[in-house]
TORKOL-4160 file (C-alpha; in steps of 0.2 Angstrom, whole numbers, padded with zeros to 4 digits, m for minus):
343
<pt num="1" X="m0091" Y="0068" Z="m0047"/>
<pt num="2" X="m0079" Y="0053" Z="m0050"/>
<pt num="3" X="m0062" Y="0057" Z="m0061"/>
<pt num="4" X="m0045" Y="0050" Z="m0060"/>
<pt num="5" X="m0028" Y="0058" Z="m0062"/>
<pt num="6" X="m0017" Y="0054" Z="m0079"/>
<pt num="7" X="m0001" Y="0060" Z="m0078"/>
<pt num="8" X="0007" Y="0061" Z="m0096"/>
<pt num="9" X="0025" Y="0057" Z="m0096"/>
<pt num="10" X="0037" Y="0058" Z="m0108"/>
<pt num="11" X="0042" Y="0042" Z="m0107"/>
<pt num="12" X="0024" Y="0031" Z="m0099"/>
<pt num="13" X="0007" Y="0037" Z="m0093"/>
<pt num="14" X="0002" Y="0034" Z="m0076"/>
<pt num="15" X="m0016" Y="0035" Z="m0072"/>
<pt num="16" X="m0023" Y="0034" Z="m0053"/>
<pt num="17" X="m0041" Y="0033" Z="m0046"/>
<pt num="18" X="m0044" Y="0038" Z="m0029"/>
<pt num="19" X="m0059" Y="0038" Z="m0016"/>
<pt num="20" X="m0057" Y="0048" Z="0001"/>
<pt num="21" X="m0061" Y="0040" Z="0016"/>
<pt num="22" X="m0059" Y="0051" Z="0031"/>
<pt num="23" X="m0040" Y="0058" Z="0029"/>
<pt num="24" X="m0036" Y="0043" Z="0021"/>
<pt num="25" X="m0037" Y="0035" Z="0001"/>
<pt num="26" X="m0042" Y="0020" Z="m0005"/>
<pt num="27" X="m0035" Y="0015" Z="m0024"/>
<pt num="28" X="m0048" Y="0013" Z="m0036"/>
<pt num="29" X="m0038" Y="0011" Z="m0050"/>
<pt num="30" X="m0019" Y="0010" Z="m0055"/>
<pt num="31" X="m0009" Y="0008" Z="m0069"/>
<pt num="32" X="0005" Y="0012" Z="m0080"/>
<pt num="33" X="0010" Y="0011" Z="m0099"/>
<pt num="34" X="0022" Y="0018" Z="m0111"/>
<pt num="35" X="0017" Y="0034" Z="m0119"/>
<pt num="36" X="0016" Y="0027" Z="m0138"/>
<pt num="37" X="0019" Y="0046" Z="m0145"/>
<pt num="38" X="0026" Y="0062" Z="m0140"/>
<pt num="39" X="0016" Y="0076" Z="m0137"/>
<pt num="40" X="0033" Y="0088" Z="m0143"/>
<pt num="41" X="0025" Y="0084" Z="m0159"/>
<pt num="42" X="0012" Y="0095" Z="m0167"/>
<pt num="43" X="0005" Y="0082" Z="m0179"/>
<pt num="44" X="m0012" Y="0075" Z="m0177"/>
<pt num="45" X="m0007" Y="0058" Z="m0179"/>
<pt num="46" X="0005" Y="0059" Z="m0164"/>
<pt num="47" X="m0009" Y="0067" Z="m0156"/>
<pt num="48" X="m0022" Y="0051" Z="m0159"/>
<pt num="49" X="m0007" Y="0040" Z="m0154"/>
<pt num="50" X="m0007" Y="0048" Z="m0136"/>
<pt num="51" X="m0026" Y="0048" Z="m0137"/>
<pt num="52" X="m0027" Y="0027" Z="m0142"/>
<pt num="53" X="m0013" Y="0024" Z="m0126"/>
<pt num="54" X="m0023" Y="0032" Z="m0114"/>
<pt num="55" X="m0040" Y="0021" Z="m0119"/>
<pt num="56" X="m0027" Y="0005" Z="m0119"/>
<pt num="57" X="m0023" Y="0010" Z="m0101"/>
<pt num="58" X="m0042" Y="0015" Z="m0095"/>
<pt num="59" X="m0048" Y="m0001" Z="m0103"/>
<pt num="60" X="m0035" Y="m0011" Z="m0093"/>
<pt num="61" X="m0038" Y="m0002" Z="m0076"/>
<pt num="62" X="m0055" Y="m0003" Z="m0080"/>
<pt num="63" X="m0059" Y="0014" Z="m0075"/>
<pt num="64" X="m0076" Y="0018" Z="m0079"/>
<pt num="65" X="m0079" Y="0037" Z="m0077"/>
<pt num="66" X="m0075" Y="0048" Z="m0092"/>
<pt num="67" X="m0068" Y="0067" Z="m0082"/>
<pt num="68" X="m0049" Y="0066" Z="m0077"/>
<pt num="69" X="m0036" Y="0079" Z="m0071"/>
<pt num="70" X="m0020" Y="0079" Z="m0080"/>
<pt num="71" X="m0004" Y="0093" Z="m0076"/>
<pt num="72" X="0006" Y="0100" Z="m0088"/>
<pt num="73" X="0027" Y="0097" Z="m0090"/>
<pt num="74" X="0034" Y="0110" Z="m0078"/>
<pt num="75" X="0047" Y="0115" Z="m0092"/>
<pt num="76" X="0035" Y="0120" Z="m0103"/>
<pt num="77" X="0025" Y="0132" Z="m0092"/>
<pt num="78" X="0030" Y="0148" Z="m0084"/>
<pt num="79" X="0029" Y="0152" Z="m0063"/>
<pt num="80" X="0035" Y="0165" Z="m0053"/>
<pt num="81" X="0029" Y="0172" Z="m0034"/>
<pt num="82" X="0024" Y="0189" Z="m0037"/>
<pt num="83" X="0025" Y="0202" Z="m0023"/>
<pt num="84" X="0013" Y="0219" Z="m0021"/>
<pt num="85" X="0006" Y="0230" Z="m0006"/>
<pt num="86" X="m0009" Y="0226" Z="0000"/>
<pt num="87" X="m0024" Y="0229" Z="m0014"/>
<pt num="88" X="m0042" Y="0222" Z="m0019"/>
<pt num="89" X="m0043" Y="0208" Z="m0029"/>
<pt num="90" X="m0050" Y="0217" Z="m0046"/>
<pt num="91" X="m0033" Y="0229" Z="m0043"/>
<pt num="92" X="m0022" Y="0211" Z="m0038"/>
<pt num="93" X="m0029" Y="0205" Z="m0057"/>
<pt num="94" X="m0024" Y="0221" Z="m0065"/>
<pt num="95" X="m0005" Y="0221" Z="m0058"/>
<pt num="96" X="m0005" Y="0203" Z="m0062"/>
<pt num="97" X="m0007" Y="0206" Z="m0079"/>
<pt num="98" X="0006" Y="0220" Z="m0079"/>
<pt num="99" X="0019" Y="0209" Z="m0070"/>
<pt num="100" X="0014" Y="0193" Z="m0082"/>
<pt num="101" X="0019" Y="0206" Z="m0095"/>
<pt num="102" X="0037" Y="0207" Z="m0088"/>
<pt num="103" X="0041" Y="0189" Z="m0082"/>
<pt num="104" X="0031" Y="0180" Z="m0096"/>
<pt num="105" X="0043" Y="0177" Z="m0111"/>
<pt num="106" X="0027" Y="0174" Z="m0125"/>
<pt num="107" X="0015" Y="0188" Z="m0129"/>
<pt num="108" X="0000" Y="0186" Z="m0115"/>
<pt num="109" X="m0012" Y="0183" Z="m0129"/>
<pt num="110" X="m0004" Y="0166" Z="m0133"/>
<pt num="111" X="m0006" Y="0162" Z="m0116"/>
<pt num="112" X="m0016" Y="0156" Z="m0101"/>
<pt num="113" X="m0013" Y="0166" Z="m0085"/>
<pt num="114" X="m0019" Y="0159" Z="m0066"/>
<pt num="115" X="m0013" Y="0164" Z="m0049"/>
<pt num="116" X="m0014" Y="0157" Z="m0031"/>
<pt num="117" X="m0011" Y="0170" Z="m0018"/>
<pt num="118" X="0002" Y="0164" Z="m0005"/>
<pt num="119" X="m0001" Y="0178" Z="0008"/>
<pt num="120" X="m0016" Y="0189" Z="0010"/>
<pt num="121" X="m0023" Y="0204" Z="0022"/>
<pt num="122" X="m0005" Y="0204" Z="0030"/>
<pt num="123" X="m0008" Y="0184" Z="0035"/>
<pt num="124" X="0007" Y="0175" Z="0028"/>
<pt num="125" X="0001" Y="0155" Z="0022"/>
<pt num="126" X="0021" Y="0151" Z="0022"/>
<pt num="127" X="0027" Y="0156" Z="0042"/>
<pt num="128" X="0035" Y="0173" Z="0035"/>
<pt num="129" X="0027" Y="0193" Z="0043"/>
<pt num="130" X="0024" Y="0202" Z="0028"/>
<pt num="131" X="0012" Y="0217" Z="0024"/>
<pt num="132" X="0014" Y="0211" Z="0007"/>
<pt num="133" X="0002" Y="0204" Z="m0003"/>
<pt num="134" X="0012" Y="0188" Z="m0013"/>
<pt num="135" X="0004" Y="0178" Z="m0028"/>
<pt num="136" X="0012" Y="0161" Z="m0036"/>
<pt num="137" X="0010" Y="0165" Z="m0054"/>
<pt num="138" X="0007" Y="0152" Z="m0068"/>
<pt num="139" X="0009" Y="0154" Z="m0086"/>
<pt num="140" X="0004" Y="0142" Z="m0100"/>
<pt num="141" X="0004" Y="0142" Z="m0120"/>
<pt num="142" X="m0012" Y="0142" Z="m0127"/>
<pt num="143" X="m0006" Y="0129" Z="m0141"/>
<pt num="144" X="0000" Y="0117" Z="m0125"/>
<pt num="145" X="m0016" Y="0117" Z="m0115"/>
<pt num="146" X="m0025" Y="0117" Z="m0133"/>
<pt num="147" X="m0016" Y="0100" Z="m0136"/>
<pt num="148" X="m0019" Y="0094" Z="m0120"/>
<pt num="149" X="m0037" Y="0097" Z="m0121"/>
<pt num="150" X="m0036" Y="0089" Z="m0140"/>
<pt num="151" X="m0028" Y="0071" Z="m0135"/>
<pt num="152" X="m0041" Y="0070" Z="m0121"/>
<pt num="153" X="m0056" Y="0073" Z="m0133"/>
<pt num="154" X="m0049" Y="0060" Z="m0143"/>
<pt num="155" X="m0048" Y="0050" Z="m0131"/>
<pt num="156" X="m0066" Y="0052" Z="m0128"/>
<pt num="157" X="m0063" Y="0062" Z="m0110"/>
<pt num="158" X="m0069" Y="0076" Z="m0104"/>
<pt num="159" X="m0054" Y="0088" Z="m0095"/>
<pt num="160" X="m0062" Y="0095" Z="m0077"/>
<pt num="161" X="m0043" Y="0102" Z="m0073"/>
<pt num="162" X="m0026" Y="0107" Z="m0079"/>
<pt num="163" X="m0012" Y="0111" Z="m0066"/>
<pt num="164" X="0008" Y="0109" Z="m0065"/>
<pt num="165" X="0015" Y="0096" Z="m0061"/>
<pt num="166" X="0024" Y="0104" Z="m0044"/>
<pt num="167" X="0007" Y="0107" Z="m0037"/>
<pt num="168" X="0005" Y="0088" Z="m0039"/>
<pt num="169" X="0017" Y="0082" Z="m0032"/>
<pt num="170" X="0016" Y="0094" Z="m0017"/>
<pt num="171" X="m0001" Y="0090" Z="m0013"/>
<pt num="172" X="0005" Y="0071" Z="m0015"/>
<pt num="173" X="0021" Y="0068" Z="m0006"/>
<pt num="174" X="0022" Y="0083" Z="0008"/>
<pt num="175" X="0010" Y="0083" Z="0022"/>
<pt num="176" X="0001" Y="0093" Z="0029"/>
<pt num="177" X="0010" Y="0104" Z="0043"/>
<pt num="178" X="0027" Y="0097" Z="0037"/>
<pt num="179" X="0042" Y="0106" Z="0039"/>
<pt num="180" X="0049" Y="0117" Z="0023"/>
<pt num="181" X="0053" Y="0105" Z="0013"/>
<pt num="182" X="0062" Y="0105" Z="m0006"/>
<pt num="183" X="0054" Y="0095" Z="m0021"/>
<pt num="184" X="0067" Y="0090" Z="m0032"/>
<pt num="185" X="0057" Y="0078" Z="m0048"/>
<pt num="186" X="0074" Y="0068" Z="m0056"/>
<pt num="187" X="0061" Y="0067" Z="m0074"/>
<pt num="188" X="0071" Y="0061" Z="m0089"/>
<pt num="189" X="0071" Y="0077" Z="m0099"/>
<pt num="190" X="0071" Y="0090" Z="m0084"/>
<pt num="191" X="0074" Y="0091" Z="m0068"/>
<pt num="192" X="0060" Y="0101" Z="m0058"/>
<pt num="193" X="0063" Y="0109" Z="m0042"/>
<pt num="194" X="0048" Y="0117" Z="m0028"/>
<pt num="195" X="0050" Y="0123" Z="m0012"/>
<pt num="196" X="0037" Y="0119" Z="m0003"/>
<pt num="197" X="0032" Y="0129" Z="0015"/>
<pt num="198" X="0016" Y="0127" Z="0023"/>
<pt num="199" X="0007" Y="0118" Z="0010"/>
<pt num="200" X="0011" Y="0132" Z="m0002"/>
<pt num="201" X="0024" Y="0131" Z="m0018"/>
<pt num="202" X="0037" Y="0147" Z="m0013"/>
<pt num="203" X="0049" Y="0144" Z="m0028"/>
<pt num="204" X="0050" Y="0133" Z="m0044"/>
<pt num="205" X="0067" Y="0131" Z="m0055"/>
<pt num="206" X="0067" Y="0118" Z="m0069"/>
<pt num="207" X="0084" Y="0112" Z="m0077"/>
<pt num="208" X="0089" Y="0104" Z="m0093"/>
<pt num="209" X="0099" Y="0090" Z="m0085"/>
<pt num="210" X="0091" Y="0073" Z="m0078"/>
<pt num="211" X="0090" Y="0055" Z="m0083"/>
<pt num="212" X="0094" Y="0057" Z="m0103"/>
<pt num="213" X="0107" Y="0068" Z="m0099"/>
<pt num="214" X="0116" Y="0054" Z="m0084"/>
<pt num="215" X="0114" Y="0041" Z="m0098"/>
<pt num="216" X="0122" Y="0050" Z="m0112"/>
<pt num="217" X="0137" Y="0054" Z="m0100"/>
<pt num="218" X="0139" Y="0034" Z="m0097"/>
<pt num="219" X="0137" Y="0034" Z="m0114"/>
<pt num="220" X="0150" Y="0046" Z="m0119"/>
<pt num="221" X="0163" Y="0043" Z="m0106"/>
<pt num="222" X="0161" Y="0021" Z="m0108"/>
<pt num="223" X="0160" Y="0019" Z="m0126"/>
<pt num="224" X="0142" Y="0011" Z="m0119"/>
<pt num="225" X="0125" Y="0007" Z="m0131"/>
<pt num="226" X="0110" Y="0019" Z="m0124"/>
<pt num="227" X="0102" Y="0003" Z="m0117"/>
<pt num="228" X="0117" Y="m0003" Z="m0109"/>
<pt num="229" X="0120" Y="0014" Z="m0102"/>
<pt num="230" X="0104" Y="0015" Z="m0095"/>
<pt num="231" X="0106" Y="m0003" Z="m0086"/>
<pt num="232" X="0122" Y="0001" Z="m0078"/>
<pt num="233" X="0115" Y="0019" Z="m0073"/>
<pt num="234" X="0099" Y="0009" Z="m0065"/>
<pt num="235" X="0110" Y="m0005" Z="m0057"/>
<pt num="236" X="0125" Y="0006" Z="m0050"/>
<pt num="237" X="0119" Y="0022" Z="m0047"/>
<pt num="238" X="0131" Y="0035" Z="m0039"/>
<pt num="239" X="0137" Y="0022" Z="m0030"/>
<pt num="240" X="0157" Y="0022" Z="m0028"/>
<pt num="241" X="0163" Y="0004" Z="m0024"/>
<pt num="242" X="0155" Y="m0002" Z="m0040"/>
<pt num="243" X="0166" Y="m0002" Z="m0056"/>
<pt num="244" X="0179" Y="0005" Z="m0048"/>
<pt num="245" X="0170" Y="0020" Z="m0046"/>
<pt num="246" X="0168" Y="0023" Z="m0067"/>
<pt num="247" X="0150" Y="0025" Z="m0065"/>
<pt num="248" X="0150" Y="0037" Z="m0051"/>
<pt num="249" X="0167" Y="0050" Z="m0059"/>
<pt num="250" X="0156" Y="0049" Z="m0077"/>
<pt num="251" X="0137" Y="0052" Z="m0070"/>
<pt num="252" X="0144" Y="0066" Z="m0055"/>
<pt num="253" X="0148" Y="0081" Z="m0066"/>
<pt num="254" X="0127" Y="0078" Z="m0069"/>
<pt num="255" X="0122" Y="0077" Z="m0053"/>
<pt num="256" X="0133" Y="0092" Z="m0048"/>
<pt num="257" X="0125" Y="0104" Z="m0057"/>
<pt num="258" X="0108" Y="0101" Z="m0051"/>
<pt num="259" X="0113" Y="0101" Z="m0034"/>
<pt num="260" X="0123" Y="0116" Z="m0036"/>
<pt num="261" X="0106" Y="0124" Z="m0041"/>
<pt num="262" X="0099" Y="0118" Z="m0027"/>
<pt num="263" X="0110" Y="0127" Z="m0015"/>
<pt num="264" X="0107" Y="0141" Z="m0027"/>
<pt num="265" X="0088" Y="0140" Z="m0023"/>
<pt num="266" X="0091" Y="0139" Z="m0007"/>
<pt num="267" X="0101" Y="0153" Z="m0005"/>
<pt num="268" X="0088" Y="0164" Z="m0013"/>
<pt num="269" X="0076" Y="0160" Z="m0004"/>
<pt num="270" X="0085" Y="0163" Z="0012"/>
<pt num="271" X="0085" Y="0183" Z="0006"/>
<pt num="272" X="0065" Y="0184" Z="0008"/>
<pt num="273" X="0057" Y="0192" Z="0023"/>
<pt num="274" X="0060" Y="0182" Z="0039"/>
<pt num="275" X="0062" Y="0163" Z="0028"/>
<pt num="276" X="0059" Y="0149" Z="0038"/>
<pt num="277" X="0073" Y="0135" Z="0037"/>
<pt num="278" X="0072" Y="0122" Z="0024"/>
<pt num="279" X="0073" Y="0107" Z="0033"/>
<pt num="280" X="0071" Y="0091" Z="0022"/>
<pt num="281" X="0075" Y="0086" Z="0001"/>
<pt num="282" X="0064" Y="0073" Z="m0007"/>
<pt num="283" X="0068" Y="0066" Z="m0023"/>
<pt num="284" X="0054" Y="0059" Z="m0035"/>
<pt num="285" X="0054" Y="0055" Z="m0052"/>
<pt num="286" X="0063" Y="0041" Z="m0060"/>
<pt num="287" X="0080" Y="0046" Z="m0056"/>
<pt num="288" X="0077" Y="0044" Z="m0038"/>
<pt num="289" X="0079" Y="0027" Z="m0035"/>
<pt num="290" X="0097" Y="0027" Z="m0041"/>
<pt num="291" X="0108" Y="0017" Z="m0029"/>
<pt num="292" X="0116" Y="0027" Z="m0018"/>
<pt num="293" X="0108" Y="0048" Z="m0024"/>
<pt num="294" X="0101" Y="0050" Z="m0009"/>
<pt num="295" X="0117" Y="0049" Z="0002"/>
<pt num="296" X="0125" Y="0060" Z="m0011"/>
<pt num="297" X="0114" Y="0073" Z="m0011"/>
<pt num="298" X="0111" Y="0073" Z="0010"/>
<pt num="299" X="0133" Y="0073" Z="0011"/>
<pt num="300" X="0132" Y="0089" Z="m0002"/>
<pt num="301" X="0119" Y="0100" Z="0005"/>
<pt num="302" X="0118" Y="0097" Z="0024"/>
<pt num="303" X="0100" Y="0093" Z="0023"/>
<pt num="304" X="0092" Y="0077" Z="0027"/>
<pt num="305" X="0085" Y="0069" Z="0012"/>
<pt num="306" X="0072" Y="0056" Z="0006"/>
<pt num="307" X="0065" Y="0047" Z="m0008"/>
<pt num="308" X="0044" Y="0056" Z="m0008"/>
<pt num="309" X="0033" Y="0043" Z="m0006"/>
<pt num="310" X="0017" Y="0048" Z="m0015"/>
<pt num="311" X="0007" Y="0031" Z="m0005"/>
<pt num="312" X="0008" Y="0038" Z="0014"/>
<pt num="313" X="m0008" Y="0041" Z="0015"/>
<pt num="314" X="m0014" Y="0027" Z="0006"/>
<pt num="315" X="m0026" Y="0016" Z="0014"/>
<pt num="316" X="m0018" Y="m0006" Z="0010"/>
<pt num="317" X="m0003" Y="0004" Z="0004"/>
<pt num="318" X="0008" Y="m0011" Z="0008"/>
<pt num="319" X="m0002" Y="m0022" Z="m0007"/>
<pt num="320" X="m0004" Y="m0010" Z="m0019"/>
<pt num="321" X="0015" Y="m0007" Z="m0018"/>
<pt num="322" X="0021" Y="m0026" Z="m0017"/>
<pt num="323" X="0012" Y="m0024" Z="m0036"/>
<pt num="324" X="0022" Y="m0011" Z="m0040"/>
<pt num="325" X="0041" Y="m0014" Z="m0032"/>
<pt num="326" X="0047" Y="0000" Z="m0024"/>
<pt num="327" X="0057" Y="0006" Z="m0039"/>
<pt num="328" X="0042" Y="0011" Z="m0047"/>
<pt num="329" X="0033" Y="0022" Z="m0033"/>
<pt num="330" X="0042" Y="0038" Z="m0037"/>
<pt num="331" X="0033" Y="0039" Z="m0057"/>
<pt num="332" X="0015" Y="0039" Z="m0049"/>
<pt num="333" X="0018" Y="0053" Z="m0037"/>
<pt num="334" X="0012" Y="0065" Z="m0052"/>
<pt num="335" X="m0005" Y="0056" Z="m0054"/>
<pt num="336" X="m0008" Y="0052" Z="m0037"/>
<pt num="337" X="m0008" Y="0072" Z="m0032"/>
<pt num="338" X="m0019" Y="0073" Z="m0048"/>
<pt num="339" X="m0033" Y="0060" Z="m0041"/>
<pt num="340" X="m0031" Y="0070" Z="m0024"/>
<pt num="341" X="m0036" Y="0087" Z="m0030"/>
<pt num="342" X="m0051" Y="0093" Z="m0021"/>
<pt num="343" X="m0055" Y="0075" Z="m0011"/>
């Protein structure tokens, strides 16, 4: 069955085709536009305004197939890896409801509940010895994946998958067999952080602060306009030797809380069972391609960090990114772990 990925940002819509070709993908179809309402909103109107951009951007891609894959915002969604002994998977269902009802902070009949099992029969997917069985639990609103499904019936789709966005962009920018590695997505109105070991999501944060947050400090500290703020953010990063170093002392009380709840994650995670090390930090999302973050991040936590790159096992990578200027890789690393799912 053909499909293609649509990521639905806040602030555009990304939509990737894929077709496999041995361990490798060939673009079908690629495109971006901005998302003309916000699904925040409840009202129909908004909704057919998300519905109407998505068929500007099919028609322009010229993607022919009607079933796509789309991921829900990971700050609207609820995850957490669930420990138990060692049970049957009718009993694992049953206690799954029972932790959902402690961890879960809206009434399990106004939600939609999955699971993923991270270690089984006493074989652990994430390099850790455990006798314990482990689950990664996800938790939706009903009304959320309601409207999801209602924009794409507008739109004249037919939804085959809805999944978070960290399962995403782990399936596009980590490899397989790659060391641990820490996802940190700099959106504009969260900041989504995955650790990733053997293929499997271990641990998911999400946080308030991202790119609206670095431009309201430019604006607040440099008496800057929003668009302005957004220019100099884009153009002078963290980087100290521009503007005397403004930029950098009014964006850095930002970026120091996310990292600081990084290292928290980190340290967490290091109290599990025999923890493999974390090794590498890639940055995605719009925020990521700020002059000079990577370097900033690496010097605060020790680790060595990278910018993900959702095209590394695209097949005439090189072409489709001289379209797109590097700044613009990191946005398409949602859609192009949507388009991958079950290739």
């Amino acid at each position: 069955m053909d499909f293609f990925g649509l990521d639905i940002g806040s602030h555009n819509l990304k939509l990737v085709q894929l077709k496999k070709q041995k361990d490798k993908f060939k673009v079908v179809a690629l495109g971006l536009a901005p998302t003309p309402k916000s699904l925040e909103s409840e009202a129909e109107s908004d909704l057919v305004g998300v519905a109407e951009g998505i068929k500007r951007l099919i028609t322009a891609t010229k993607v022919s197939c009607q079933y796509v894959v789309s991921a829900l915002p990971e700050d609207k969604v609820f995850t957490r890896v669930v420990e138990f002994p060692q049970m049957k998977e009718k009993e694992l269902e049953s206690a799954l409801k029972w932790e959902a009802e402690q961890y879960v902070p809206i009434p399990l009949s106004e939600a939609v509940i999955d699971y993923q099992i991270i270690t089984e029969t006493g074989k652990s997917k994430t390099g850790q010895t455990s006798d314990k069985l482990e689950a990664f639990l996800v938790a939706a609103p009903k009304s959320l994946v309601n409207k999801y499904v209602r924009v794409m019936n507008l739109a004249g789709l037919k939804l085959v998958s809805l999944e978070t966005e960290m399962v995403s962009l782990s399936r596009s920018l980590v490899m397989p067999s790659s060391v641990p590695t820490m996802i940190i997505d700099l959106g504009a109105r969260a900041t989504d952080i995955a650790l990733v070991v053997n293929e499997q999501i271990v641990l998911t944060r999400s946080l308030s602060n991202a790119g609206e947050t670095i431009t309201r400090a430019l604006v607040n500290a440099l008496g800057l306009k929003a668009n302005q703020a957004e220019e100099y953010k884009k153009a002078y990063g963290v980087d100290e030797s521009k503007l005397e170093g403004k930029i950098r002392q009014a964006v850095g009380p930002v970026l120091d809380v996310v990292i600081s709840e990084i290292e928290k994650t980190i340290t967490f995670y290091k109290t599990r069972s025999k923890p493999l090390p974390v090794e590498r930090v890639m940055l995605t999302g719009g925020t990521a391609h700020l002059p000079q973050i990577v370097h900033l991040f690496a010097e605060r936590l020790g680790i060595e960090v990278e910018v993900g790159n959702p095209f590394q096992r695209i097949l005439e990578a090189q072409e489709v990114l001289t379209k797109l200027g590097k700044n613009n890789t990191p946005m398409y690393s949602i859609a192009f772990g949507l388009a991958m799912k079950n290739l």
